[in-house]
C-alpha positions as CSV (number, residue, x, y, z in Angstrom):
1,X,22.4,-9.1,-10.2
2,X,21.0,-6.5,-8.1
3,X,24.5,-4.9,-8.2
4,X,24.0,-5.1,-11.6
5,X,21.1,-3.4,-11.3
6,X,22.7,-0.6,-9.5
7,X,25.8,0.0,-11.8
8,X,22.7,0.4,-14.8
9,X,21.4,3.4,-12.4
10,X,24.5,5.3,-11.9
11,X,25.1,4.9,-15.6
12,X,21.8,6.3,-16.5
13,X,20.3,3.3,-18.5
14,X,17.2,2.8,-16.1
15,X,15.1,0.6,-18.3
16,X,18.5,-2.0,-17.9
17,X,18.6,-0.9,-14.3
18,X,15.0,-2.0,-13.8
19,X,15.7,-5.6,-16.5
20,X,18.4,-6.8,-14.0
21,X,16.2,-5.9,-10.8
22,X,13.4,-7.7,-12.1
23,X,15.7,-10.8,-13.1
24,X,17.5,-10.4,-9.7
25,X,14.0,-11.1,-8.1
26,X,13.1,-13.7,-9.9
27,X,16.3,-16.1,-9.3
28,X,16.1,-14.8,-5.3
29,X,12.5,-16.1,-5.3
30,X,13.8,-19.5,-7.0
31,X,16.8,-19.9,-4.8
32,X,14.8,-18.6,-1.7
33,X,17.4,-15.6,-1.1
34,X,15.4,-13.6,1.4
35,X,17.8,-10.7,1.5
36,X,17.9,-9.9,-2.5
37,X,13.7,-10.7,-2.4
38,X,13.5,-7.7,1.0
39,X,15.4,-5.2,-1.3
40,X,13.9,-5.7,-4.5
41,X,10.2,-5.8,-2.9
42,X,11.2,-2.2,-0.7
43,X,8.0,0.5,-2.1
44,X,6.4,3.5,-1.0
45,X,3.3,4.7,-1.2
46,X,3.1,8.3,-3.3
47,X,1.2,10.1,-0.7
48,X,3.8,11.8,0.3
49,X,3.7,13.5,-3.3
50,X,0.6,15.1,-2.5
51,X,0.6,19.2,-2.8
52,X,4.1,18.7,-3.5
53,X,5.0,16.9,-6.5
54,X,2.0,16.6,-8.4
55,X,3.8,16.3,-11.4
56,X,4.2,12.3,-12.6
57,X,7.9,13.2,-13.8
58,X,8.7,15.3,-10.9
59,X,7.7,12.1,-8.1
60,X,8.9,9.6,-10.6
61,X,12.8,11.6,-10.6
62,X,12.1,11.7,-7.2
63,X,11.3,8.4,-6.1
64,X,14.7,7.1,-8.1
65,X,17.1,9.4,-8.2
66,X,16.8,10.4,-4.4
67,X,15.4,7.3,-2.4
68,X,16.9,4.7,-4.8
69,X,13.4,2.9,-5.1
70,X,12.1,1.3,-8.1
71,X,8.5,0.2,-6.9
72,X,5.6,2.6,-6.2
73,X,2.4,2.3,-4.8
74,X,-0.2,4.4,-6.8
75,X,-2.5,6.0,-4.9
76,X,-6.0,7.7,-6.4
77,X,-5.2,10.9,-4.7
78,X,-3.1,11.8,-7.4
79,X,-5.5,10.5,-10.1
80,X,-9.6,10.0,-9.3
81,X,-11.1,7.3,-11.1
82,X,-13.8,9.4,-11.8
83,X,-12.7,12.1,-13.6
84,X,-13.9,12.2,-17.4
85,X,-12.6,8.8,-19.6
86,X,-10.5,11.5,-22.5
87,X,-8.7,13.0,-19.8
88,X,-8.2,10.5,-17.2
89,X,-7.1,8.0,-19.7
90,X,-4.1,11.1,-20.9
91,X,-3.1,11.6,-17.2
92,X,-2.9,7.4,-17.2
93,X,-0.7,7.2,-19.9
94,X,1.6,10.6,-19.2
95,X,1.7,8.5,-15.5
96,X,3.0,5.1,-16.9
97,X,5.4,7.5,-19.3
98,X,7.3,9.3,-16.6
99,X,7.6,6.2,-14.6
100,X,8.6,3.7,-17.3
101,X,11.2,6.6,-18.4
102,X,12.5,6.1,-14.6
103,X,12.9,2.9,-14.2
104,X,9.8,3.0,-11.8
105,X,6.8,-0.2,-11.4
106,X,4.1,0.8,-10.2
107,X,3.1,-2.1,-8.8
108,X,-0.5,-1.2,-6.8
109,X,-2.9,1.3,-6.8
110,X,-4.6,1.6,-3.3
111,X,-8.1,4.2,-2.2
112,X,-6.2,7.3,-0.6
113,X,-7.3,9.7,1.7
114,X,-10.1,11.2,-0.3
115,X,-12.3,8.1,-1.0
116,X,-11.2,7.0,2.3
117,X,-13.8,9.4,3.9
118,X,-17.1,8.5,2.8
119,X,-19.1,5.6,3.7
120,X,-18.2,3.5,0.8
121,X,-19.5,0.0,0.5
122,X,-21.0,0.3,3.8
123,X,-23.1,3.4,3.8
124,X,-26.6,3.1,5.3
125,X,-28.1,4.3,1.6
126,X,-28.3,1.8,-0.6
127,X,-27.8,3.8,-3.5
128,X,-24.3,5.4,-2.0
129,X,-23.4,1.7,-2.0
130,X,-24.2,1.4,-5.4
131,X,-22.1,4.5,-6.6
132,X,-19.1,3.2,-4.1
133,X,-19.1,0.0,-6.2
134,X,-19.2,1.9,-9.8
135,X,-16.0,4.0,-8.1
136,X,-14.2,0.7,-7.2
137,X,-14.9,-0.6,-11.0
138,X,-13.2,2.6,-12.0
139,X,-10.9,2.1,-10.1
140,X,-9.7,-1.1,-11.1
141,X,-10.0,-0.3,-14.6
142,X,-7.2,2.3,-13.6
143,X,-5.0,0.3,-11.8
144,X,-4.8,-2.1,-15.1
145,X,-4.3,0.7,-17.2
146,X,-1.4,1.8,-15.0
147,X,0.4,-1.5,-15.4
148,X,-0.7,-2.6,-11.6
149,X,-1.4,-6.1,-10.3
150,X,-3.2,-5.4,-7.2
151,X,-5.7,-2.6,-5.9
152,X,-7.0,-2.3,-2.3
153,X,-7.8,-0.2,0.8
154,X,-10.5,0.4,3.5
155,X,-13.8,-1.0,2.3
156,X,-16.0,1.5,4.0
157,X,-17.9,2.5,7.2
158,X,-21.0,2.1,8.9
159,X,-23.1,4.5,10.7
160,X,-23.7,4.6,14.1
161,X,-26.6,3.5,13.6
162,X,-26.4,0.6,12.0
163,X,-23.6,-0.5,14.0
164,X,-25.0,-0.2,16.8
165,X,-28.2,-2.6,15.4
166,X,-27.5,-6.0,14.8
167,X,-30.0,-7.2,12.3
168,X,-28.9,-3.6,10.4
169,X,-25.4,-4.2,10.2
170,X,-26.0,-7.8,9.4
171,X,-27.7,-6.7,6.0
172,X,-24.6,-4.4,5.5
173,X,-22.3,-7.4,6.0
174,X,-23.6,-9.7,3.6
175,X,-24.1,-6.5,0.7
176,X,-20.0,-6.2,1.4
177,X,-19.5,-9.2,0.7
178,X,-21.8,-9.7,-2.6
179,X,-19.6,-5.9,-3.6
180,X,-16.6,-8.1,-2.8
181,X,-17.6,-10.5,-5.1
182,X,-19.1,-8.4,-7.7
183,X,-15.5,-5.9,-7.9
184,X,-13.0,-8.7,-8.0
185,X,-15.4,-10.1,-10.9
186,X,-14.8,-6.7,-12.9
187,X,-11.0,-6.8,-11.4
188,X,-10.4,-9.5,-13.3
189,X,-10.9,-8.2,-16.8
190,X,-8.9,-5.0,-15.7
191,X,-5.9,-7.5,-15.7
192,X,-5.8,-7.2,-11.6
193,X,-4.3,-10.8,-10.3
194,X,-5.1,-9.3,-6.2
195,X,-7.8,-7.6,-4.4
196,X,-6.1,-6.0,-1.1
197,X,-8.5,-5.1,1.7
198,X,-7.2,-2.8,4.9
199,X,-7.9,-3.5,8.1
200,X,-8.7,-0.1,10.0
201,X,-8.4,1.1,13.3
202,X,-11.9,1.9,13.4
203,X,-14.4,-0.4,15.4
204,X,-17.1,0.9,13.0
205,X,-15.5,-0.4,9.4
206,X,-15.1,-3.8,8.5
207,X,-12.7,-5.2,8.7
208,X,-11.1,-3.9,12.3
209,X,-9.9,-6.8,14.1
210,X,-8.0,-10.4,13.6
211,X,-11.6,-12.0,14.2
212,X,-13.4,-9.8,11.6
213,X,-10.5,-10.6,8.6
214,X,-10.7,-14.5,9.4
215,X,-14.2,-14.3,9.3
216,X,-14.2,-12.0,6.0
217,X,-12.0,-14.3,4.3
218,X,-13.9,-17.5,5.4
219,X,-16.8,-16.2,4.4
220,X,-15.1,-14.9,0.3
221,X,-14.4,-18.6,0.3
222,X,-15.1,-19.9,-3.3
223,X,-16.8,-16.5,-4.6
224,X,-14.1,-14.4,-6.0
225,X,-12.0,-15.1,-9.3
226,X,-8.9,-13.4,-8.1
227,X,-7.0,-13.5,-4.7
228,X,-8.3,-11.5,-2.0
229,X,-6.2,-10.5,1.2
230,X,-4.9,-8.0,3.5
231,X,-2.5,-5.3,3.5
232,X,-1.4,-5.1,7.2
233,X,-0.7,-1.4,7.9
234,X,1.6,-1.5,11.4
235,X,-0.4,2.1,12.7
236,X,-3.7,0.4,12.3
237,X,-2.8,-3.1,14.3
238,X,-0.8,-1.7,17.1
239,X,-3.4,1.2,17.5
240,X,-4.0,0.8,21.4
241,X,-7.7,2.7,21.7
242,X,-9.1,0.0,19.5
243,X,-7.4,-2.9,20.5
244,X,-5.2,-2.8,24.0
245,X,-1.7,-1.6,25.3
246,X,-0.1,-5.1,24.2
247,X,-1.6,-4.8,20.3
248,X,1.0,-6.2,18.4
249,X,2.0,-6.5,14.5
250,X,3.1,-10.1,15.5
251,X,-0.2,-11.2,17.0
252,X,-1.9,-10.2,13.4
253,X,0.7,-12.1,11.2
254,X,0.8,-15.1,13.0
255,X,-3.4,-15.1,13.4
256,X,-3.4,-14.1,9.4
257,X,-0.4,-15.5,7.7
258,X,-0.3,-16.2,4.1
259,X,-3.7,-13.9,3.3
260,X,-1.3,-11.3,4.3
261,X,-0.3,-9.8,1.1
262,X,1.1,-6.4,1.4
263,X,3.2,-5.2,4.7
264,X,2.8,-1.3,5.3
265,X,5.4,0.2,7.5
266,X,5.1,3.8,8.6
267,X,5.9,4.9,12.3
268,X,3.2,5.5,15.1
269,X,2.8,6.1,18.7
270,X,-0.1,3.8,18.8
271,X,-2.3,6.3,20.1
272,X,-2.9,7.3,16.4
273,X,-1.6,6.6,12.8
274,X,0.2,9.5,11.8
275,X,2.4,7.6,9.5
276,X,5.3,9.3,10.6
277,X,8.8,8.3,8.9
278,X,11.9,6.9,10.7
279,X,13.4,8.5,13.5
280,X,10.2,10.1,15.2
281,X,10.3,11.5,18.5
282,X,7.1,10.0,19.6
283,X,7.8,6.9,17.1
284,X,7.9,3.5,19.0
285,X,7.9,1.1,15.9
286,X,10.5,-1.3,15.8
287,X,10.7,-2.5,11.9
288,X,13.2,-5.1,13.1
289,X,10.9,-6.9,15.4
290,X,8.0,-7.2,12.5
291,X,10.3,-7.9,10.1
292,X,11.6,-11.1,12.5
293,X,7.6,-12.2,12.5
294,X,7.4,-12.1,9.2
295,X,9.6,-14.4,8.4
296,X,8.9,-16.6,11.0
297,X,5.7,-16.8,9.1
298,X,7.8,-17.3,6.0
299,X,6.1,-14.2,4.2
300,X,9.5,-12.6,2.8
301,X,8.0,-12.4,-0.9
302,X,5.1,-10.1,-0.2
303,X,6.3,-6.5,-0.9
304,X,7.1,-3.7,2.0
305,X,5.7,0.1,1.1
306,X,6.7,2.6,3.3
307,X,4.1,5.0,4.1
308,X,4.8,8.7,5.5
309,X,2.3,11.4,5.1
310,X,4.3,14.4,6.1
311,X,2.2,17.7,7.0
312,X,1.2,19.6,4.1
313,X,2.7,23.2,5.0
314,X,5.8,20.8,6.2
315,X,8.9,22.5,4.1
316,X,9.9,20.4,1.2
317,X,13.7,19.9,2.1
318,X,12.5,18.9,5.4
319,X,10.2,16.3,4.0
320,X,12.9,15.1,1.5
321,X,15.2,14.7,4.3
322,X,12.8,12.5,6.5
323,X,11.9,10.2,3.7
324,X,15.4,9.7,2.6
325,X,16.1,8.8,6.1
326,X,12.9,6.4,6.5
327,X,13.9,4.4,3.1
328,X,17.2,4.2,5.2
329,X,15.8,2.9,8.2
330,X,13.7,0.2,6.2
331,X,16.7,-1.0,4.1
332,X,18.5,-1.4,7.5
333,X,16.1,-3.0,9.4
334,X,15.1,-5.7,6.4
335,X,18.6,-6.7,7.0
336,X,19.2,-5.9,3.2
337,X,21.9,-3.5,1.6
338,X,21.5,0.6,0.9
339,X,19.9,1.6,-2.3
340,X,21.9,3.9,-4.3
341,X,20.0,6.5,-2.0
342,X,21.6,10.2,-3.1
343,X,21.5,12.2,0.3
344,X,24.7,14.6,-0.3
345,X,22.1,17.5,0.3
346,X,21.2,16.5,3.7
347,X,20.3,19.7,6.2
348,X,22.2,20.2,9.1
């Protein structure tokens, strides 16, 4: 069916293109075909769009016609939540337009780069706090009106200060997890079925390590409405300043498991996350080897979004070029068959 799928694309029909995907996945989950689930759950996160194709048509074509992907992630760098209802709600549905005309699901919404920076649900002011949970309400009321199913990121950071004083970052502890509680309660009429938090790399945000996202989870137990687990980013868990030179993505997946619910692959030399693409220079990611662990811990239904952030004064052809080659690379190393990726205008 996925061929079926394919034959749709190069016809043109997309909305049938995108019908027999969606039915391919279904009977793969069914008859447990892990190769057909890999390549229908293959994303990528749109910040790569930013400064460049701003446009929801222009990354929508893009995302199709040259990767051969039919699953986004949405991230809130292209749209803030708080921008004014009118026009926010017109730049939601001109969004779900140009990717519906695609072919494209956008199938979660995640914090980005810009809400990523302040202090969020852990800022030392209790009224910051207070504003970072009326953003993640917004936020979630977005990610319904986009047609998503899942909205996540970093939670937020704390100052040195009060992580450097116990009885100060216990408070903050247990105020995350009441904003845990309190979001996924609004998530829930926004039509959002999953609540995805991030592990960082940072020993300041919660959560950081394997210890802090069991305890996190144990201590969610029986207070939210919907789901609530991880999305594993590969920079942040093999980051070696944070954790140690033998950090691996396997030791998180088989510590986590099943509240793993989101695998982000993007290419690192684990003194950083640069979320390079594939090949890199300086990369030493090997997909394959993650991709083994993950289905030794029989996780091959939860979706894999590729994540490179090229640099913004990067030349466009150039950047075209390294994420046609990095959807490539995942394809390959998912042990699943090429998209109908169009790459006749390759540079030399």
């Amino acid at each position: 069916m996925e061929f079926c799928g394919w034959a749709h694309q190069d016809g043109g029909d997309l909305g049938c293109a995108m019908q027999w995907t969606s039915r391919a996945l279904d009977y793969a989950v069914e008859l447990g075909d892990q190769r057909t689930i890999a390549y229908t759950l293959i994303g990528i996160n749109l910040c790569f769009a930013l400064k460049r194709l701003t446009e929801p048509e222009a990354w929508a074509e893009f995302v199709r016609a040259d990767l051969g992907l039919d699953t986004v992630q949405f991230t809130f760098d292209l749209l803030d939540p708080w921008w004014p209802e009118t026009q926010r709600r017109a730049l939601i549905r001109r969004t779900r337009v140009a990717a519906d005309a695609c072919g494209l699901a956008i199938g979660s919404a995640n914090v980005g780069l810009a809400h990523y920076v302040p202090s969020g649900l852990l800022d030392p002011d209790p009224a910051a706090r207070a504003i970072a949970r009326r953003w993640w309400r917004r936020a979630c009321d977005v990610t319904g009106e986009l047609g998503a199913t899942a909205v996540g990121g970093p939670l937020g950071t704390l100052s040195v200060r009060d992580a450097t004083d116990p009885a100060a970052r216990a408070e903050r502890y247990r105020d995350l997890l009441d904003s845990i509680e309190a979001i996924t309660g609004h998530a829930v009429t926004a039509g959002i079925r999953e609540f995805l938090i991030e592990p960082t790399p940072l020993a300041r945000e919660i959560p950081s390590t394997i210890t802090e996202c069991q305890r996190l989870l144990a201590d969610l137990q029986g207070r939210c409405p919907i789901p609530v687990g991880f999305t594993l980013d590969i920079g942040s868990a093999v980051f070696e300043p944070l954790h140690d030179p033998v950090a691996s993505a396997a030791s998180w997946i088989r510590s986590l498991g099943a509240s793993i619910r989101m695998l982000r692959v993007n290419n690192t030399d684990r003194l950083g996350n640069p979320q390079w693409g594939w090949p890199h220079e300086q990369g030493r990611i090997d997909l394959a080897s993650i991709v083994a662990s993950i289905r030794a811990a029989g996780l091959d239904d939860i979706p894999a979004i590729l994540e490179v952030y090229p640099r913004l004064e990067e030349d466009e052809e150039k950047v075209r070029h390294k994420l046609v080659r990095s959807v490539a690379y995942c394809h390959q190393h998912l042990g699943t068959q090429h998209a109908q990726i169009r790459s006749a205008r390759q540079p030399e």
